[in-house]
ZAKOL-22291 format. One line per field, with one value per atom (N, C-alpha, C): residue in three letters; atom name; z, x, y; residue number from 1. Coordinates in steps of 0.1 Angstrom, whole numbers, plus 5000, padded with zeros to 4 digits. Example, Ala and Ser with C-alpha at 12.3 -4.5 7.8 and 13.67 -1.06 7.14 Angstrom:
residuo	[ALA_ALA_ALA_SER_SER_SER]
atomo	[N_CA_C_N_CA_C]
z	[5078_5078_5078_5071_5071_5079]
x	[5132_5123_5132_5128_5137_5129]
y	[4943_4955_4967_4978_4989_5000]
num	[1_1_1_2_2_2]
***
This chain:
residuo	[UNK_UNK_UNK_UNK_UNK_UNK_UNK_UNK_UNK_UNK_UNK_UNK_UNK_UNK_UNK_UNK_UNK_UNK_UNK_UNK_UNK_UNK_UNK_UNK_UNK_UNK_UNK_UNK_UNK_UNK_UNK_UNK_UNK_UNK_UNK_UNK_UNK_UNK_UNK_UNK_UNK_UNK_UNK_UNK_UNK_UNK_UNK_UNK_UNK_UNK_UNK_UNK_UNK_UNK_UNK_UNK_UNK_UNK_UNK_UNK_UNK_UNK_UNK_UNK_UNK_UNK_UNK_UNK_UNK_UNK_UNK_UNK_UNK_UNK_UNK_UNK_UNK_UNK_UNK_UNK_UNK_UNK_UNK_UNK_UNK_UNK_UNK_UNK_UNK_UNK_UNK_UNK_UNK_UNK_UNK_UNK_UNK_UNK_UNK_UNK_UNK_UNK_UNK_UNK_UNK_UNK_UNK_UNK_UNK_UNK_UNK_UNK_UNK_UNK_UNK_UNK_UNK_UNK_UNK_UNK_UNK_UNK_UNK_UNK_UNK_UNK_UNK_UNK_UNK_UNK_UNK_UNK_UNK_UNK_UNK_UNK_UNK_UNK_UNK_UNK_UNK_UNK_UNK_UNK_UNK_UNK_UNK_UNK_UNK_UNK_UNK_UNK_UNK_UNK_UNK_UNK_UNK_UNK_UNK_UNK_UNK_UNK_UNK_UNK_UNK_UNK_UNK_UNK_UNK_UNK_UNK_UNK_UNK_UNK_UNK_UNK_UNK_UNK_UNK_UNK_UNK_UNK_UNK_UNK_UNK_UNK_UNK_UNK_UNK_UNK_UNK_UNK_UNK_UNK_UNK_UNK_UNK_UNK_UNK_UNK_UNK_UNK_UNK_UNK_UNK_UNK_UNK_UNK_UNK_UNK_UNK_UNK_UNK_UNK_UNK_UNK_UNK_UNK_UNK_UNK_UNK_UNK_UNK_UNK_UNK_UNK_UNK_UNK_UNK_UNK_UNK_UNK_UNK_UNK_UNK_UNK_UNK_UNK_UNK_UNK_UNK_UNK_UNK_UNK_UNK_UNK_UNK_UNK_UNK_UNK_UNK_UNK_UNK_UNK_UNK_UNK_UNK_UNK_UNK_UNK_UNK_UNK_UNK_UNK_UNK_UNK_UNK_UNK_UNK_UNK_UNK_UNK_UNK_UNK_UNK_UNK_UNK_UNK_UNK_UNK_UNK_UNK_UNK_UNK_UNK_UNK_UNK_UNK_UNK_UNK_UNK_UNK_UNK_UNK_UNK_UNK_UNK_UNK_UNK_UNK_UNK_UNK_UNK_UNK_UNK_UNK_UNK_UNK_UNK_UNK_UNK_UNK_UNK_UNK_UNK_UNK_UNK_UNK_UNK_UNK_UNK_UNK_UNK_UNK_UNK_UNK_UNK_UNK_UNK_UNK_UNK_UNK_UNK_UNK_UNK_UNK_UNK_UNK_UNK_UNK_UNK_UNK_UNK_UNK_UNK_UNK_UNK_UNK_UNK_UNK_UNK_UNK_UNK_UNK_UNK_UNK_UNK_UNK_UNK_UNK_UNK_UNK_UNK_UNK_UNK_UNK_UNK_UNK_UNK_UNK_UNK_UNK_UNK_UNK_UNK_UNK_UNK_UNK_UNK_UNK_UNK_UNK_UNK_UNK_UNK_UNK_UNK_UNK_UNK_UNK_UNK_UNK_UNK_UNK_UNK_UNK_UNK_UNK_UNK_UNK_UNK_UNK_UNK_UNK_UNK_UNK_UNK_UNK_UNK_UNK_UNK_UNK_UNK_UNK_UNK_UNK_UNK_UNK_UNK_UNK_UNK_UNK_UNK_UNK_UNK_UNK_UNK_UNK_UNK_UNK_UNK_UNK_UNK_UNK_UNK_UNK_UNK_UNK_UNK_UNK_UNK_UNK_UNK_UNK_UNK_UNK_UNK_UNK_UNK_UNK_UNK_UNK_UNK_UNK_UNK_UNK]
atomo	[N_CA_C_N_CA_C_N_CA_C_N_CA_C_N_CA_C_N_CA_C_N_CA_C_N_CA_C_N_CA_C_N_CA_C_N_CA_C_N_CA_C_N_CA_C_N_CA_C_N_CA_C_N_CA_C_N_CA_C_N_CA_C_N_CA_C_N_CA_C_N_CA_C_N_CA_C_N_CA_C_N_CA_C_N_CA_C_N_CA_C_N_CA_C_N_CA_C_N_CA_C_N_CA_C_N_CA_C_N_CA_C_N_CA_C_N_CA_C_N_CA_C_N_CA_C_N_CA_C_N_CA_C_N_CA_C_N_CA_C_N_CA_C_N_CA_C_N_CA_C_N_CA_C_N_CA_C_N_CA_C_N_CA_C_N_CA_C_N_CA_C_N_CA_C_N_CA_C_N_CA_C_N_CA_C_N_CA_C_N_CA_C_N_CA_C_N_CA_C_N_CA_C_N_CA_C_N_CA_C_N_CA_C_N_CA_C_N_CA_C_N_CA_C_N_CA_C_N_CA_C_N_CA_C_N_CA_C_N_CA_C_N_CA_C_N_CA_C_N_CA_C_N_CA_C_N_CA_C_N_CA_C_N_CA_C_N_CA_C_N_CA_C_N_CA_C_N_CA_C_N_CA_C_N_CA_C_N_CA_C_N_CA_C_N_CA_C_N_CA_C_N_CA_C_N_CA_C_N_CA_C_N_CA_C_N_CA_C_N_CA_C_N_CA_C_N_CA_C_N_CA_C_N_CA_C_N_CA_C_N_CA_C_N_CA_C_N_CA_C_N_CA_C_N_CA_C_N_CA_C_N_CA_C_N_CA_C_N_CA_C_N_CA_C_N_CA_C_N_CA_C_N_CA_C_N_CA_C_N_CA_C_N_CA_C_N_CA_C_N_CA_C_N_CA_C_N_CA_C_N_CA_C_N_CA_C_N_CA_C_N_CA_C_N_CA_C_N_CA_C_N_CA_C_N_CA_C_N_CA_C_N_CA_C_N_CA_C_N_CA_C_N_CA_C_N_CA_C_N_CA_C_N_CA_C_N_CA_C_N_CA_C_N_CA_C_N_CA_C_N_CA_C_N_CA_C_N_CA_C_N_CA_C_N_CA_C_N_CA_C_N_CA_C_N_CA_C_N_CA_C_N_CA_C_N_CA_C_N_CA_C_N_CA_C_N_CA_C_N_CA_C]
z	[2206_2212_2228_2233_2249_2251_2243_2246_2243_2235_2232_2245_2248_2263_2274_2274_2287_2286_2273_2273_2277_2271_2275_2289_2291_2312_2317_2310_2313_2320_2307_2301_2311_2314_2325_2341_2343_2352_2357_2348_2352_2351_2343_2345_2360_2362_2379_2388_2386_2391_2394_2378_2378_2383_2385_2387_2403_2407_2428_2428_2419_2418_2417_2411_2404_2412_2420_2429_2443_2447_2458_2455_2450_2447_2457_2459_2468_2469_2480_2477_2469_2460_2451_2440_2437_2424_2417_2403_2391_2383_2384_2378_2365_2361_2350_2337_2329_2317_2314_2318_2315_2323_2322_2334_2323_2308_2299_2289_2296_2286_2283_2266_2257_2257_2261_2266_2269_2260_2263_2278_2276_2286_2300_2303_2313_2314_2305_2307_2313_2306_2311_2330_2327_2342_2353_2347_2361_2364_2359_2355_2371_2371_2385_2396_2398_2412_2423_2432_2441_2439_2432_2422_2413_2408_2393_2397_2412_2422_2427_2436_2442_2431_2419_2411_2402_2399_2393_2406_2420_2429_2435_2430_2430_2422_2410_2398_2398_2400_2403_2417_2424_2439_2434_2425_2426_2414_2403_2390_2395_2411_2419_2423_2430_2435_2428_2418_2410_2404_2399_2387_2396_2413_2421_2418_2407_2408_2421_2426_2439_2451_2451_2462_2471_2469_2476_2482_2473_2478_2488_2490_2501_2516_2510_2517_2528_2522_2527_2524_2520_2515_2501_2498_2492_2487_2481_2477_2462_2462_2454_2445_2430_2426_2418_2424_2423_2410_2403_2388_2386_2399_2400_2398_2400_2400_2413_2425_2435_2441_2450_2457_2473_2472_2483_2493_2503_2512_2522_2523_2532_2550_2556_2568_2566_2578_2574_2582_2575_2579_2592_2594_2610_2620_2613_2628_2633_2626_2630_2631_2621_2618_2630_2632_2644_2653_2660_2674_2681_2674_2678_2679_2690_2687_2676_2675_2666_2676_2686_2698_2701_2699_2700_2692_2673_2667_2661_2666_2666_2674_2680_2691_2691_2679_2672_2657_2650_2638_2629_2621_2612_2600_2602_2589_2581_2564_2555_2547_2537_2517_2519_2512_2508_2503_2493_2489_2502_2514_2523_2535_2532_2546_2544_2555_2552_2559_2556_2564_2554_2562_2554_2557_2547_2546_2548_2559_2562_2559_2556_2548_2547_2540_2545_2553_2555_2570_2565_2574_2571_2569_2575_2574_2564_2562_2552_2543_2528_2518_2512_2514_2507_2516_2531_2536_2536_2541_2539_2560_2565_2572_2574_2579_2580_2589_2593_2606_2608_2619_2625_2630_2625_2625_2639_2647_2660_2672_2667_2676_2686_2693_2707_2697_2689_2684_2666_2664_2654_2655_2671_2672_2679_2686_2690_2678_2670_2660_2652_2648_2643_2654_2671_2676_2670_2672_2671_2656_2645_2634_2633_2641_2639_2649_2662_2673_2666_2670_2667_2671]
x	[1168_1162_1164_1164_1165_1181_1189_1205_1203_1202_1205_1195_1184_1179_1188_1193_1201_1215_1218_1236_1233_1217_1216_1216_1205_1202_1219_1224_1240_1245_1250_1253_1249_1235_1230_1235_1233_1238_1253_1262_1274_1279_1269_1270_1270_1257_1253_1269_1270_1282_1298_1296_1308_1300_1293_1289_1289_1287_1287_1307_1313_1325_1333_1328_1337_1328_1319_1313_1321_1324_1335_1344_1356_1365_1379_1380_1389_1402_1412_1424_1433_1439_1449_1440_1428_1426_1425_1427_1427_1411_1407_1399_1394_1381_1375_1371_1371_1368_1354_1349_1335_1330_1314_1309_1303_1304_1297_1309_1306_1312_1307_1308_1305_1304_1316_1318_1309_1302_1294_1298_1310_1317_1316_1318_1317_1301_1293_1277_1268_1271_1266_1269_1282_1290_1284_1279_1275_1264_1255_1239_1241_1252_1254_1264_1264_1275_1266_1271_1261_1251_1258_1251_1240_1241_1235_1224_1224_1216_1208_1208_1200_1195_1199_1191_1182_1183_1172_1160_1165_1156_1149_1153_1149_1135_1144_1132_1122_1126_1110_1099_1109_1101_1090_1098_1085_1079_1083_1072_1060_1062_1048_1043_1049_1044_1031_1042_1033_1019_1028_1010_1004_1007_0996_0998_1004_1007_1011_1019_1028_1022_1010_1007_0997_0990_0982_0995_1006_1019_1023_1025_1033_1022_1014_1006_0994_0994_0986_0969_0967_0954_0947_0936_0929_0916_0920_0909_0909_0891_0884_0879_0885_0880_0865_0857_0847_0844_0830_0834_0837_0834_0843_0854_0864_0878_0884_0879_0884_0887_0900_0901_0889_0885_0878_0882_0891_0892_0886_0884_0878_0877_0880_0887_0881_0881_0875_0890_0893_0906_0911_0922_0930_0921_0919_0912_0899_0892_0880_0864_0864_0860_0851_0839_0834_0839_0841_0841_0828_0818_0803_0794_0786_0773_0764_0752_0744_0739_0733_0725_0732_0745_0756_0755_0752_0753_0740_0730_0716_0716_0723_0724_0727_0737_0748_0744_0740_0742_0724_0726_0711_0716_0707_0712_0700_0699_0692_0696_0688_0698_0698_0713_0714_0706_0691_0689_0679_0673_0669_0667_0678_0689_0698_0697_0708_0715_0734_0741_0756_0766_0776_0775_0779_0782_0793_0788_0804_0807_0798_0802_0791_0789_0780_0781_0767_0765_0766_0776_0786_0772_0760_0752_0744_0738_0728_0736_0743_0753_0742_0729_0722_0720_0722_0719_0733_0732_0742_0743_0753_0755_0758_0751_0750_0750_0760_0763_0748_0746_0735_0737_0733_0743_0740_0737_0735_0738_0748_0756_0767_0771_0785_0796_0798_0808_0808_0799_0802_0799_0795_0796_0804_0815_0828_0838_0841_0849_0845_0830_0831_0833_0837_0840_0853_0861_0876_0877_0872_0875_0871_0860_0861_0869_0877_0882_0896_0897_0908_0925]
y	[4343_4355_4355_4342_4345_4343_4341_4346_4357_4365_4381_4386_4382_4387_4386_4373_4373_4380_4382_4388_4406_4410_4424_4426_4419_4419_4415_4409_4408_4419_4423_4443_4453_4449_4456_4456_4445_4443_4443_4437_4443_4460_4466_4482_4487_4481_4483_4479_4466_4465_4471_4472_4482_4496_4501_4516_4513_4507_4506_4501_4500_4496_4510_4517_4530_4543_4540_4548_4546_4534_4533_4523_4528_4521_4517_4507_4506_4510_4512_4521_4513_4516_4520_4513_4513_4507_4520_4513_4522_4519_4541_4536_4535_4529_4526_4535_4531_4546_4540_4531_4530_4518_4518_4511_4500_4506_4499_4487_4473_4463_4453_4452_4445_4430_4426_4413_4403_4394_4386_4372_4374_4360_4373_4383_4396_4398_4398_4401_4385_4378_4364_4363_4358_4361_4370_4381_4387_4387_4379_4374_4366_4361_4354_4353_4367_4375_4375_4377_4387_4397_4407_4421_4411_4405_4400_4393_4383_4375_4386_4392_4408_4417_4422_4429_4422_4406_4398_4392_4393_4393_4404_4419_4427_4432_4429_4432_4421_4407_4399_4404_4405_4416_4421_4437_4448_4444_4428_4429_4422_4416_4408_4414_4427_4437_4447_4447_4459_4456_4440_4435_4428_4423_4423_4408_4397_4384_4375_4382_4375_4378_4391_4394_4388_4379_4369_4358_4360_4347_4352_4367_4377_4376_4382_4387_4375_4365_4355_4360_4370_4376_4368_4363_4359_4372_4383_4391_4383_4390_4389_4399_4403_4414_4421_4433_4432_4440_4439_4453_4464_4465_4484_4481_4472_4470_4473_4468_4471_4456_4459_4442_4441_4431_4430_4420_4425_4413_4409_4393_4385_4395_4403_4403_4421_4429_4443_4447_4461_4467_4467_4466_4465_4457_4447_4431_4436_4446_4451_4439_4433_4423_4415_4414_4403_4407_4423_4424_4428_4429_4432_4423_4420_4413_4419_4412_4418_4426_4423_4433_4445_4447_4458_4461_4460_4464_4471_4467_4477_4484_4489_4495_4510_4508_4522_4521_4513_4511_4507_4511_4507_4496_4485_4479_4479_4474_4474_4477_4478_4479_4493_4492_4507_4519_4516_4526_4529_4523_4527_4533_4530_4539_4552_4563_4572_4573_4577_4577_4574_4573_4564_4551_4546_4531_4525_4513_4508_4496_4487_4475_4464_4450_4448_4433_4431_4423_4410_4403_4393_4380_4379_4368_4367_4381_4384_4392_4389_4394_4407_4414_4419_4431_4431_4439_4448_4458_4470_4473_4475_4484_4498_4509_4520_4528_4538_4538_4549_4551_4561_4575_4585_4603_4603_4598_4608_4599_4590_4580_4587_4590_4589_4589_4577_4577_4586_4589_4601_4612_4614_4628_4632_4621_4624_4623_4621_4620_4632_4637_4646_4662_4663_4668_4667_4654_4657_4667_4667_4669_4684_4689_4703_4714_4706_4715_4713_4726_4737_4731]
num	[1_1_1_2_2_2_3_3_3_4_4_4_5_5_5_6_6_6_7_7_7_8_8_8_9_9_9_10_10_10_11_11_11_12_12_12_13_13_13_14_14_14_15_15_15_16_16_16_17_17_17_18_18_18_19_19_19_20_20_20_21_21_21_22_22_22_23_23_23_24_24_24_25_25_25_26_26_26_27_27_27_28_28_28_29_29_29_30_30_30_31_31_31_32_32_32_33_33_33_34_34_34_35_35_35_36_36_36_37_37_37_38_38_38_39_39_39_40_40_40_41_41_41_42_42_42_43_43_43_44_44_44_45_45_45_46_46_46_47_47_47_48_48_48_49_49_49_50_50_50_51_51_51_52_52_52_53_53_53_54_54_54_55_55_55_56_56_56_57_57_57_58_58_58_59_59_59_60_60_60_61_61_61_62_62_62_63_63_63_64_64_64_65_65_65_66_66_66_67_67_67_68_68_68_69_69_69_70_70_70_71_71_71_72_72_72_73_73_73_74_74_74_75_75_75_76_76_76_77_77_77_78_78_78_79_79_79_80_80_80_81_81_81_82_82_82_83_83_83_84_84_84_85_85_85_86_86_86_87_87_87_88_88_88_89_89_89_90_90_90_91_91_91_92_92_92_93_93_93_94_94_94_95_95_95_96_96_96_97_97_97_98_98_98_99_99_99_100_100_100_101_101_101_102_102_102_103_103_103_104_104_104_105_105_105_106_106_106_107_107_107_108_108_108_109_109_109_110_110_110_111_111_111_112_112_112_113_113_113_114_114_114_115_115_115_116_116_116_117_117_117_118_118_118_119_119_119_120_120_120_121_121_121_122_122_122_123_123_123_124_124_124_125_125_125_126_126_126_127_127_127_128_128_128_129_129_129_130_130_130_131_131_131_132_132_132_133_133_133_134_134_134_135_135_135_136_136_136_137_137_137_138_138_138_139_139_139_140_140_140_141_141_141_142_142_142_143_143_143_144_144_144_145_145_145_146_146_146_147_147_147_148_148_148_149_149_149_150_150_150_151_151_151_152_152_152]
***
């Protein structure tokens, strides 16, 4: 079974090959009547060209990518997933993270459990895991941002 895998991914692959081959073909070559050959000693073989090396390092790429496997490898990130199904990472978006005192941060901000408090929610407080951060409607900085968002 994993020869008949590898002779297809073969197949494949030297398709690709021949198709970037017969898409720019060099002068005086003759060209091809098909990109598709059978040839198990021709499919094996290009499993390990250049072409054959780059498109099996391609497709492991976006399969870590996609299923999110490789991406703590890439990324150096350690999230943790929560029941909603969301990743939650250690660190708050773009290095925002611990640039506040707490006395700066009662300052602008209300903390306490969510069902307490109104306002949006912006994450919670790194000491106490129970409390909620909340920003405050009638802060400088949301009523400059909500200037920016309604001028013309």
């Amino acid at each position: 079974m994993l020869l008949i895998g590898l002779y297809l991914y073969g197949v494949f692959v030297n398709s690709i090959r021949l198709g970037i081959r017969t898409t720019f073909p060099e002068p005086g070559q003759t060209p091809l009547e098909t990109i598709w050959v059978w040839n198990p000693v021709f499919a094996l073989a290009a499993i390990f060209t250049p072409t054959g090396l780059g498109v099996t390092f391609f497709l492991i790429l976006m399969t870590c990518l996609i299923t999110k496997k490789g991406y703590s490898w890439l990324s150096g990130y350690k999230f943790t997933r929560d029941s909603r199904g969301f990743d939650i990472l250690p660190d708050a978006t773009h290095g925002s993270s611990g640039w506040m005192t707490d006395k700066q941060i009662d300052m602008v901000m209300l903390r306490g459990k969510a069902d307490e408090l109104t306002g949006t929610i912006l994450g919670k407080w790194e000491k106490v895991r129970k409390k909620i951060i909340v920003s405050v409607w009638n802060t400088f900085a949301r009523s400059s941002c909500m200037g920016l968002m309604t001028t013309p």
